[in-house]
C-alpha positions in Angstrom: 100.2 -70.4 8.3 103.8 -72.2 9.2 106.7 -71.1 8.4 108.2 -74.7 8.0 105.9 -76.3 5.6 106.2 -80.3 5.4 108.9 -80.1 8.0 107.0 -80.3 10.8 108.7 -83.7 12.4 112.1 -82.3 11.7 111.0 -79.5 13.8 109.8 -81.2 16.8 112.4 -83.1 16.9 114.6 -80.6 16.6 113.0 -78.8 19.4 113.2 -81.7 21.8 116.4 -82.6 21.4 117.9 -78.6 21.4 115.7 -77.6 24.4 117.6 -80.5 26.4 120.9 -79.2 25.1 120.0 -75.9 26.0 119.1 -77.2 29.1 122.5 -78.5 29.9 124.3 -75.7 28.3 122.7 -73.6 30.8 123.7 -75.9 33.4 127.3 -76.6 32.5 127.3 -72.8 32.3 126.8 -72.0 35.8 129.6 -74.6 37.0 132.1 -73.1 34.6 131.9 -70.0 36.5 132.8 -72.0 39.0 135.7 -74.0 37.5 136.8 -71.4 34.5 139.8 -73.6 34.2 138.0 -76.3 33.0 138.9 -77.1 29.4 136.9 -80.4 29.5 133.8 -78.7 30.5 134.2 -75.5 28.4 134.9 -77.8 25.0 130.9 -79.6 26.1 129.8 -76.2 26.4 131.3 -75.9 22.7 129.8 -78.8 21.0 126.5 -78.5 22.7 126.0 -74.8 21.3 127.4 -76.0 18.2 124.5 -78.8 17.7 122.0 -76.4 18.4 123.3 -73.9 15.5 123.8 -76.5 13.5 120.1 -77.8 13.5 118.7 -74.3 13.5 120.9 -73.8 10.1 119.3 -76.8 8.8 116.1 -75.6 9.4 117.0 -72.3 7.9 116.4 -69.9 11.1 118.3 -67.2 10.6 118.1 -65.1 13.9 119.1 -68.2 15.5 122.2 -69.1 13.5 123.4 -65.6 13.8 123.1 -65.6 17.3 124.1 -68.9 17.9 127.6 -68.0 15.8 128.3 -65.1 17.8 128.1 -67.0 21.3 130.2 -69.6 19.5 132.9 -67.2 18.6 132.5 -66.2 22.5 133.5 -69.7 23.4 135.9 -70.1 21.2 137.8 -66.8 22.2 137.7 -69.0 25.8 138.1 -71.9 24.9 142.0 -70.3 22.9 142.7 -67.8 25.8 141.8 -65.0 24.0 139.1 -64.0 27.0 139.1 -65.0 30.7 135.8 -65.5 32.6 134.2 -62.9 34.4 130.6 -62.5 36.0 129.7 -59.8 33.7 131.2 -62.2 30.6 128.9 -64.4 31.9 125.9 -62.0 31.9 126.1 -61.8 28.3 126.7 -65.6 27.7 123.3 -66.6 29.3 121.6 -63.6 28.1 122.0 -64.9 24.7 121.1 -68.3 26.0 117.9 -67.3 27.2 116.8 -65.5 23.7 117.5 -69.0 21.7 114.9 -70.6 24.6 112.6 -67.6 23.7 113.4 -68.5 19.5 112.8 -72.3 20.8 108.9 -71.0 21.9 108.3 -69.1 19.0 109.5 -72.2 16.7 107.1 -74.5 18.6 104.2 -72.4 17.7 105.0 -73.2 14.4 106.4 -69.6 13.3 110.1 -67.5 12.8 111.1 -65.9 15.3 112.4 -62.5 15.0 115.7 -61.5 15.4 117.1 -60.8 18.8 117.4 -57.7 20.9 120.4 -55.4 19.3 121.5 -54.5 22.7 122.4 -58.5 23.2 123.9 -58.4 19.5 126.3 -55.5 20.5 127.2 -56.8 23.8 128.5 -59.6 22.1 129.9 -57.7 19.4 132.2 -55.2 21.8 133.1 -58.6 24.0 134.5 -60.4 20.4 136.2 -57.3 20.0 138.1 -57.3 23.0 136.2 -54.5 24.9 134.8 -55.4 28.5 131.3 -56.4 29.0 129.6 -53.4 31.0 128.2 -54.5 34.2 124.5 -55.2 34.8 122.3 -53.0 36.7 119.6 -55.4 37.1 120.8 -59.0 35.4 117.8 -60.8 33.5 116.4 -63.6 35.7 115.9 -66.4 33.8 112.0 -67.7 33.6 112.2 -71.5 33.3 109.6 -72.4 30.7 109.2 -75.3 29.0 109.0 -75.6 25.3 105.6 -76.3 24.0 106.3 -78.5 21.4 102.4 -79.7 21.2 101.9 -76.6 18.9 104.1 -79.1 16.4 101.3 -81.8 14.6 103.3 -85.2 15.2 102.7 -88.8 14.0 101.8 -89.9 17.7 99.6 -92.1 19.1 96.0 -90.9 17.9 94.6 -89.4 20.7 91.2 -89.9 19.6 91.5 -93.5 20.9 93.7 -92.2 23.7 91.7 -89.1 25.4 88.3 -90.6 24.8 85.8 -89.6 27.4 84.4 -93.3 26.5 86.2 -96.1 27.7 89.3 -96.7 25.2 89.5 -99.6 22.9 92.8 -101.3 24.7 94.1 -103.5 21.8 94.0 -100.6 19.7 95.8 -98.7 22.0 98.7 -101.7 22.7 98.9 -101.8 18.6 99.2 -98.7 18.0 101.8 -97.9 20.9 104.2 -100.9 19.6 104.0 -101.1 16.1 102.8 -97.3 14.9 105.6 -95.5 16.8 107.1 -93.1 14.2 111.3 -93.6 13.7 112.3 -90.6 15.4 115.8 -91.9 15.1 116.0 -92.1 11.5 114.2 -88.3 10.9 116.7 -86.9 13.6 119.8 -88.7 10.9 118.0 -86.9 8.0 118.2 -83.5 9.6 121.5 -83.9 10.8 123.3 -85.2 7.3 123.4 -81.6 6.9 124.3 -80.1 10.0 127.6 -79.2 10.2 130.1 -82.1 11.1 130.3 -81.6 15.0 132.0 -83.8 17.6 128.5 -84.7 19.4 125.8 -84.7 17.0 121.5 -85.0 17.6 121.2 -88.6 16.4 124.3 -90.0 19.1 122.1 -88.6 21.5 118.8 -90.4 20.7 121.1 -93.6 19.8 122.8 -93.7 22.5 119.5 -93.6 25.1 117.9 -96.1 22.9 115.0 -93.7 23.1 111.4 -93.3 21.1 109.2 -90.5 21.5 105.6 -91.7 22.0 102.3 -90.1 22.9 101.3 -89.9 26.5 98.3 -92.3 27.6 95.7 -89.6 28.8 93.1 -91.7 29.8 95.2 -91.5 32.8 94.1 -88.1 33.8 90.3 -86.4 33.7 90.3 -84.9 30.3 89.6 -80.8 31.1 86.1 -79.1 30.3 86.1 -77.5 27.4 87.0 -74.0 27.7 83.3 -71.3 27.1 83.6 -69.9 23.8 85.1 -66.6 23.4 84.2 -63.1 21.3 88.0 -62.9 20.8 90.1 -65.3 18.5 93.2 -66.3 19.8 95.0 -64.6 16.7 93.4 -61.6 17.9 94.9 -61.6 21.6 98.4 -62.1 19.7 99.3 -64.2 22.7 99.9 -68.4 22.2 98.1 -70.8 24.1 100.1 -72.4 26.7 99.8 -76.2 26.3 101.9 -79.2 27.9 104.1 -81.0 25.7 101.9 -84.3 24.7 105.4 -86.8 23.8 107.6 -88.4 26.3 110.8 -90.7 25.3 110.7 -94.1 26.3 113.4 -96.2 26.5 112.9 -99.4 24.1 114.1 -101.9 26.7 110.5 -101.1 28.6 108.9 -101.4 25.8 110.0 -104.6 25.3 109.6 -105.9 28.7 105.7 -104.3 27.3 105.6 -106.6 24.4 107.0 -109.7 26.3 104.5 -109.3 28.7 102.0 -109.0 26.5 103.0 -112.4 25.0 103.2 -114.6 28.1 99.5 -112.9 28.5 98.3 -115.0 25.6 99.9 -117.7 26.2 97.6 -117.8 29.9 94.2 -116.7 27.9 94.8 -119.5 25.7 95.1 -121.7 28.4 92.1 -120.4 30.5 90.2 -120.7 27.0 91.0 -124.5 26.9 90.5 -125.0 30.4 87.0 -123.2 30.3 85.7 -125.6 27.2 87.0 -128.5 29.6 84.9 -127.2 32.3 81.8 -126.2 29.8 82.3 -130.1 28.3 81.7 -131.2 32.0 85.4 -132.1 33.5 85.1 -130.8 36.6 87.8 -132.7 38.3 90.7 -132.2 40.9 93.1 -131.7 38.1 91.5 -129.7 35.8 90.2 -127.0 39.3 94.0 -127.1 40.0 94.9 -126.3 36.7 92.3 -123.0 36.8 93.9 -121.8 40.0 97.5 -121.9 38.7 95.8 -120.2 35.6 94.6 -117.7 37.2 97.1 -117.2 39.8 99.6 -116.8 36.6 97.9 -114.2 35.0 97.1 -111.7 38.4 100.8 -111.8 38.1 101.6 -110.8 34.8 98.5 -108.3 35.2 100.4 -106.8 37.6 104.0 -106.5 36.1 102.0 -105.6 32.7 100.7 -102.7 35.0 104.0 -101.7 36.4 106.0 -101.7 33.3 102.7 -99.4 31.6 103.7 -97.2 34.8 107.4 -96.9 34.0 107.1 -96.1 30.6 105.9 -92.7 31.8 108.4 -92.3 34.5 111.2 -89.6 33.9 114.3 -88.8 35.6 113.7 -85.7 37.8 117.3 -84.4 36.8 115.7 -83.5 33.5 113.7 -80.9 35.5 115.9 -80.2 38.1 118.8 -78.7 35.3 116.4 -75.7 35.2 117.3 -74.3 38.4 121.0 -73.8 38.9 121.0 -71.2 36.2 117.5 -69.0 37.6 119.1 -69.5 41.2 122.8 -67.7 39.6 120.5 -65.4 38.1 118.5 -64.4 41.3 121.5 -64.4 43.2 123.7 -61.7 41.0 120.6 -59.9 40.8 120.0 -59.8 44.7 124.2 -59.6 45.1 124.3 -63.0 47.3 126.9 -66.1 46.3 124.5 -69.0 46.6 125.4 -72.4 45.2 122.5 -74.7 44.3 123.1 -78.5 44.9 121.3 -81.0 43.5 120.9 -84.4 44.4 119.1 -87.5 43.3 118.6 -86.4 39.4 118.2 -89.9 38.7 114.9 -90.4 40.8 112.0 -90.7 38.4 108.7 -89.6 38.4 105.3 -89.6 36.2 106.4 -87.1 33.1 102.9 -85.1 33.8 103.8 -84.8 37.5 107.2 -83.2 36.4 105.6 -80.6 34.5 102.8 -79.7 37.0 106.0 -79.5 39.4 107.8 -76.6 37.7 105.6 -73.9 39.0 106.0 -74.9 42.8 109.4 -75.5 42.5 110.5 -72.3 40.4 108.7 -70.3 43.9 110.6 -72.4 46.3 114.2 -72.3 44.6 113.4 -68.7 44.3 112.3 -68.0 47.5 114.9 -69.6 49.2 117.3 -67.4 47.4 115.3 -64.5 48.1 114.3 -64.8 51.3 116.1 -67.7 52.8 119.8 -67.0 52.7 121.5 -63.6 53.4 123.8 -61.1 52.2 127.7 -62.1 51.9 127.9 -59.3 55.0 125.1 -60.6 57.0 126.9 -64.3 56.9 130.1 -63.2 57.7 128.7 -61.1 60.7 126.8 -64.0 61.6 130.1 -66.5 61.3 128.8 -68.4 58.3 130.9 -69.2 55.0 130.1 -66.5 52.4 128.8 -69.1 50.2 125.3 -69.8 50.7 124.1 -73.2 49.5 120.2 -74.2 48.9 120.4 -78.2 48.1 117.2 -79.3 45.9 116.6 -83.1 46.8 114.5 -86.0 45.3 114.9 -89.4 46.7 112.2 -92.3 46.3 110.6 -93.8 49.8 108.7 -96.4 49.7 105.4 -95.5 47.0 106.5 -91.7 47.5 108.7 -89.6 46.2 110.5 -87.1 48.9 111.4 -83.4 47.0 113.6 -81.4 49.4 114.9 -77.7 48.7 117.0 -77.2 52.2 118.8 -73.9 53.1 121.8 -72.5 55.3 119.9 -69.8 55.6 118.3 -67.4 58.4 115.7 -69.5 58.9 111.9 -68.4 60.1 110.8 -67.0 63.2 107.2 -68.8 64.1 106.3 -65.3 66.1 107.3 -62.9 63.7 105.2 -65.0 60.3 102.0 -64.7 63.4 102.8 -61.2 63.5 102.5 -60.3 59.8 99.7 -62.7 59.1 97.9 -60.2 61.8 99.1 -57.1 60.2 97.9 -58.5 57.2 94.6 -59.4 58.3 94.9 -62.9 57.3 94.1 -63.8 60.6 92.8 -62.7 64.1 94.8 -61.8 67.4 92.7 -64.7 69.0 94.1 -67.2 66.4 97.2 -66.2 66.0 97.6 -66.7 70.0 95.8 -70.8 69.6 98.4 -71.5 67.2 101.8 -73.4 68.0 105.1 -73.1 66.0 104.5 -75.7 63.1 101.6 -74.2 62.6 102.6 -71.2 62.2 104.8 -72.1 59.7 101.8 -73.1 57.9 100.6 -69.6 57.5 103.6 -68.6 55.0 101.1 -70.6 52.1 98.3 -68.2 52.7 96.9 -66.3 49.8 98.2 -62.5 50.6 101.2 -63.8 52.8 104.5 -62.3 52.8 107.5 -61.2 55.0 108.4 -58.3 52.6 107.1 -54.9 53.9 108.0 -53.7 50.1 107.0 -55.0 47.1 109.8 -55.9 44.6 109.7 -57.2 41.0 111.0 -60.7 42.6 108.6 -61.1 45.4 106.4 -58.9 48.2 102.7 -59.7 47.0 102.4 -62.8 48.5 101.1 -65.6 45.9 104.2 -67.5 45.4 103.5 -70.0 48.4 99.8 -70.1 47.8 100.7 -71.6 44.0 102.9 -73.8 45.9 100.3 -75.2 48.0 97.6 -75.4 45.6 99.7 -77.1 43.1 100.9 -79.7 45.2 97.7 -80.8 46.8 96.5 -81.0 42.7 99.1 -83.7 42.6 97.3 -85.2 45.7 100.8 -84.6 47.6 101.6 -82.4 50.6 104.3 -79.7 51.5 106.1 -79.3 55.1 108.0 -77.0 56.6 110.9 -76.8 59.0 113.0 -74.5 60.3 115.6 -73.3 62.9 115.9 -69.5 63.1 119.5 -68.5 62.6 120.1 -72.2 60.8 117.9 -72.5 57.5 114.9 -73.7 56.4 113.7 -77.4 55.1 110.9 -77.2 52.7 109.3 -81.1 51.8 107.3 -82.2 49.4 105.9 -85.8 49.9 104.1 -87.2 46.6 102.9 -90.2 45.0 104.9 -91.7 42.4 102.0 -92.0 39.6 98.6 -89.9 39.4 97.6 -93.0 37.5 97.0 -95.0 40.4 95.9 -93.4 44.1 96.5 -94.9 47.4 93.1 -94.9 49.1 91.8 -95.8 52.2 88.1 -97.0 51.6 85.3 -96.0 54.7 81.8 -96.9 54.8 79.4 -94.4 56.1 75.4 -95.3 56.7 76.8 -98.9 54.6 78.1 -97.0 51.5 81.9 -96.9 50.5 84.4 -94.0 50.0 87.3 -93.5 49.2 89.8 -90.9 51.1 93.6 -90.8 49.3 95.8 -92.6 52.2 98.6 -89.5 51.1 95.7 -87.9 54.1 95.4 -90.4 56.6 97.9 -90.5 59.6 95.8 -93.6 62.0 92.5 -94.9 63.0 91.3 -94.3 66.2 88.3 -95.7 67.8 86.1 -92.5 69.0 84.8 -93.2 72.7 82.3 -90.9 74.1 84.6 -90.5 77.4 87.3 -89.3 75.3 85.1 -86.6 74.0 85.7 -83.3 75.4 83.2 -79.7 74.3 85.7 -76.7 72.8 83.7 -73.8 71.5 80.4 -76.3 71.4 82.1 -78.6 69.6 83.0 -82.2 69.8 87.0 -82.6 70.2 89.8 -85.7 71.1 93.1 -85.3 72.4 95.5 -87.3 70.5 99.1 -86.8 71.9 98.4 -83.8 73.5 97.2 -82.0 70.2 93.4 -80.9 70.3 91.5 -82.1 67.0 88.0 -81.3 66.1 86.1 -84.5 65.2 84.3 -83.8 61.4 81.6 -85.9 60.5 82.1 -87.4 57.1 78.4 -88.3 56.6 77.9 -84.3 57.8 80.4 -83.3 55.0 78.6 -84.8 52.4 75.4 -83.5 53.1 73.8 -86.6 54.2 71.3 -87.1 57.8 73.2 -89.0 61.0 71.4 -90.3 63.4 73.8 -92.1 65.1 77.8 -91.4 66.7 80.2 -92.7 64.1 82.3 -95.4 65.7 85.9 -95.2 64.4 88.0 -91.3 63.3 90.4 -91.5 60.7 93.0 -88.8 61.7 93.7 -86.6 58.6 96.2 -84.1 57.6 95.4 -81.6 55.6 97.7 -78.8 54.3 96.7 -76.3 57.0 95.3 -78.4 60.2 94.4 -81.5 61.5 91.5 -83.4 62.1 89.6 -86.7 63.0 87.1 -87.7 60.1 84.1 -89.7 62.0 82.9 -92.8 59.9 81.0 -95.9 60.7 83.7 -98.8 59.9 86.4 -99.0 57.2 87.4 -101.7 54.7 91.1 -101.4 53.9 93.5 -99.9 52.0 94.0 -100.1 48.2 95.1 -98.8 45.2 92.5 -97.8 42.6 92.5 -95.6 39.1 90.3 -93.0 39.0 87.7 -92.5 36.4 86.3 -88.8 35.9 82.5 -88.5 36.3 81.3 -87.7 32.5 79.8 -84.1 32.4 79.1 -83.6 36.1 81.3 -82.8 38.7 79.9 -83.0 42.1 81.5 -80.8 45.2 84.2 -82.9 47.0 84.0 -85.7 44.1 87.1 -86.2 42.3 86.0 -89.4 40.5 84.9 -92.8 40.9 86.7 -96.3 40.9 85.6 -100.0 40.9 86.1 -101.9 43.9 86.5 -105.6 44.0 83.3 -107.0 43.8 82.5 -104.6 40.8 80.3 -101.9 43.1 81.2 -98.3 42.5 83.0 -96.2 44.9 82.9 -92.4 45.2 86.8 -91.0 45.5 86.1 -87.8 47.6 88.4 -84.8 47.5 88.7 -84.1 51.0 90.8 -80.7 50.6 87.5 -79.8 48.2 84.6 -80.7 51.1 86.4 -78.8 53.9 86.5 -75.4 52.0 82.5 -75.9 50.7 81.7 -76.9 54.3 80.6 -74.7 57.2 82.4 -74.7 60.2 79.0 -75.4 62.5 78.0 -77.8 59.9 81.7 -80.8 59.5 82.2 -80.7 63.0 79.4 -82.9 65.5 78.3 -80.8 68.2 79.6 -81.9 71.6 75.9 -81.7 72.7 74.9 -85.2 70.7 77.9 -87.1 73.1 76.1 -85.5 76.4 73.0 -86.6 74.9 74.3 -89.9 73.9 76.2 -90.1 77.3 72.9 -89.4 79.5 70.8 -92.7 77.5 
């Protein structure tokens, strides 16, 4: 049972608009122990706090308003002079941040939360009391979470005409998505006519973004399997479900460019509808053919901005992710006792709203790690002639139909032969292999399940499943992750993805006359394969490109059907641990196609199917999927059939 009866839309949108406030407090935070002078930034501080304590009141959440007052009276003993800024001051301050976040996650399940920790009370307490904050052992780490707000029932979008397995009725979904949009604006005014009067209040921050909070559509992604039934309840277990948040805020200028759109699409179906009753009544003439093809050639047009501006209302700036991280890499940092500055750059670049939240994960492990692992001690940098400062820059520019995420490091960097070294001693791999493999790929082994540089095992890292979830992760958002570094320099971690899982770049093959699709995010060239290139490693059939040896992997092999004949063309892939050249018949081209999940089935290597032009069906394999099902002896042609082939 709630615990906020019939106020259910106050709450979420009191959740979504604290969380970001939150957010940036945490944020601001970090650079005003940079810059304690800062008045300007210490008084936004101040009214951001005081929003957040002033909804909570509202709402009647007592172990947040008494939290909330005491920070307050922190920041208004610094904001008057009465207390100067210290790093152990600061300790406290964002201890008591990160218990609101925690009250944030217990509000979006819908209950109280309880009141927080008395050892965070009575820090706070001896601080307003003029005594001085007692130094951390081990500082809290931050753990960057987001808020499930889903828990919260909204008036969305009805997702039963949304996350149908069946294809979705699209009027009803354009309907409902302009004219059935909740007014998020004026709920946010009722809740805030009594807050307390603050110079920045909820409703000037909606306003001013000119912002609505809709429902995702979902049809864009597979809808998951159901999950197997379970003996215990989830009340039982005591622990919540973790769930995405379903809303995203969209600004109302793309809806509008939706609805005009939309408008100059009738206008064109009404003139195709009187064109075809010409053409049904027997006009057939030069005008009237003309007529069609500037008919038609006007509506593939507005088709395709209609598409684009779909796309954009799910695009989100990447800052609103980014703001996460300066605050866990302070945390890390005191903890570890480095001085490491995080920079952030691009916050502006956007990207699908799911992709941001499958991004958190990877990009928590990377910030982390770079602290961790990448830079050194203040001593070690000064030995070594580098500022005492460390700084980790995390990066997102837009290039081309990708988006480029970079987390770079002044660090130590990575030695190739020490990462083969451990991923022997670790049994990951063989001497022999370890030997075959050259410097970027040795890189590559630092994502293996098990890796890790750390001879002892810490409660920040040492088990080695941090860089696997990176990997894994990132391929699911059919992207890729690189690595380079200089030992002694730093390190350059990139992450290349696509800007929408909604749409996939594809490079269509045909093997024994039957499409597929391969995502292009994969494909590097196409080569034509000639038997007097082919050269016998091991048994097996391989082509020097460049210098670098690639095994040649029949895609016909792959998906378990019978050759009987040398493919004539090799698609050279990359995938997240090696390369290779995929052997098909011929290929058609590139496109971009939305996939559609296979309804109850899922076949090995199949991630869905798509329509090509001519309306036949094409199969969408997932290549990263068919290399780990297939047998070594089995993908790759024996150099035997070439000698064979070579002698007729």
């Amino acid at each position: 049972m709630s615990d906020f009866s019939g106020m259910d839309d106050l709450l979420q949108d009191f959740l979504t608009e604290a969380s970001e406030l939150l957010s940036d407090v945490d944020n601001k935070l970090v650079e005003l122990e940079k810059r304690p002078d800062d008045k300007a930034l210490l008084n936004t501080i101040f009214r951001g706090f005081h929003t957040i304590k002033g909804g909570a009141g509202f709402l009647n959440v007592d172990p947040m308003v008494g939290l909330c007052h005491r920070t307050e009276n922190l920041f208004d003993k610094l904001r008057n002079g009465d207390l100067s800024m210290t790093p152990e001051l600061m300790d406290v301050i964002l201890d008591a941040t990160g218990v609101v976040r925690d009250m944030f996650a217990a509000l979006a399940q819908g209950r109280m939360p309880s009141a927080a920790d008395p050892a965070i009370l009575s820090a706070l307490d001896n601080v307003l009391q003029g005594k001085a904050p007692e130094p951390q052992a081990e500082p809290i780490v931050a753990e960057v979470k987001p808020v499930a707000a889903s828990h919260i029932e909204t008036p969305v979008v009805p997702t039963n005409n949304i996350a149908s397995t069946q294809e979705p009725d699209w009027q009803v979904l354009y309907d409902a998505l302009l004219n059935k949009v909740p007014d998020s604006t004026s709920q946010v005014s009722i809740m805030t006519q009594h807050m307390e009067m603050a110079p920045v209040k909820v409703e000037q921050v909606i306003t001013e973004s000119k912002s609505v909070v809709i429902d995702p559509m979902q049809t864009l992604r597979p809808a998951p399997a159901p999950a197997p039934a379970s003996n215990k309840s989830q009340a039982s277990t005591g622990q919540p479900l973790a769930t995405q948040e379903t809303t995203i805020r969209i600004d109302t200028v793309r809806l509008d460019q939706v609805l005009n759109l939309s408008g100059e699409i009738g206008l064109t179906k009404n003139r195709l509808t009187t064109l075809r009753t010409d053409i049904m009544a027997g006009k057939m003439d030069a005008t009237t053919i003309k007529a069609l093809d500037e008919a038609i050639g006007q509506l593939d047009l507005l088709v395709s901005d209609l598409q684009n501006a779909v796309m954009k209302t799910r695009m989100q700036p990447i800052g609103r992710l980014f703001q996460k991280y300066p605050r866990l890499a302070r945390d890390l940092a005191r903890q570890l006792g480095k001085d490491v500055e995080l920079v952030l750059v691009g916050e502006e670049t956007e990207l699908d709203k799911t992709m941001l939240e499958d991004l958190n994960d990877p990009l928590v492990h990377l910030v982390r790690n770079a602290v961790d692992h990448g830079v050194e001690t203040i001593e070690e940098r000064i030995a070594a002639g580098k500022p005492p400062k460390a700084v980790v820059e995390l990066s997102a520019t837009q290039v081309g139909d990708h988006i480029l995420i970079e987390i770079t490091d002044d660090g130590k960097g990575m030695r190739p032969d020490v990462i083969r070294r451990k991923a022997v001693e670790k049994g990951l791999i063989d001497a022999e292999t370890a030997n075959s493999l050259d410097d970027k790929q040795s890189l590559q082994l630092v994502f293996m399940a098990g890796f890790s540089t750390k001879d002892q095992v810490s409660n920040i890292s040492g088990r080695g499943v941090g860089m696997d979830v990176v990997r894994t992760n990132i391929q699911r958002l059919n992207g890729r992750v690189d690595i380079q570094s200089v030992a002694g320099e730093g390190s350059r971690f990139t992450i290349q993805l696509p800007l929408t899982l909604a749409i996939l770049p594809v490079l269509v093959v045909k093997v024994l006359d039957q499409p597929f699709a391969v995502p292009l995010a994969m494909v590097r060239e196409i080569i034509p394969i000639r038997q007097e290139q082919i050269q016998e490693v091991s048994g097996r059939a391989t082509i020097v490109v460049r210098d670098e040896i690639l095994s040649v992997r029949s895609l016909a092999t792959l998906i378990g059907w019978e050759e009987d004949h040398i493919p004539n063309f090799g698609v050279l892939m990359q995938s997240a641990e090696h390369s290779f050249i995929l052997a098909v018949d011929s290929f058609i081209g590139r496109d971009d196609v939305v996939i559609k999940p296979l309804q109850n089935i899922r076949p090995k290597g199949i991630a869905g199917a798509t329509l090509s032009g001519d309306g036949s069906i094409v199969l969408v394999l997932d290549m990263e999927d068919l290399l780990e099902s297939a047998a070594a002896d089995g993908s790759a042609i024996k150099a035997s059939r070439f000698i064979t082939a070579k002698a007729t």
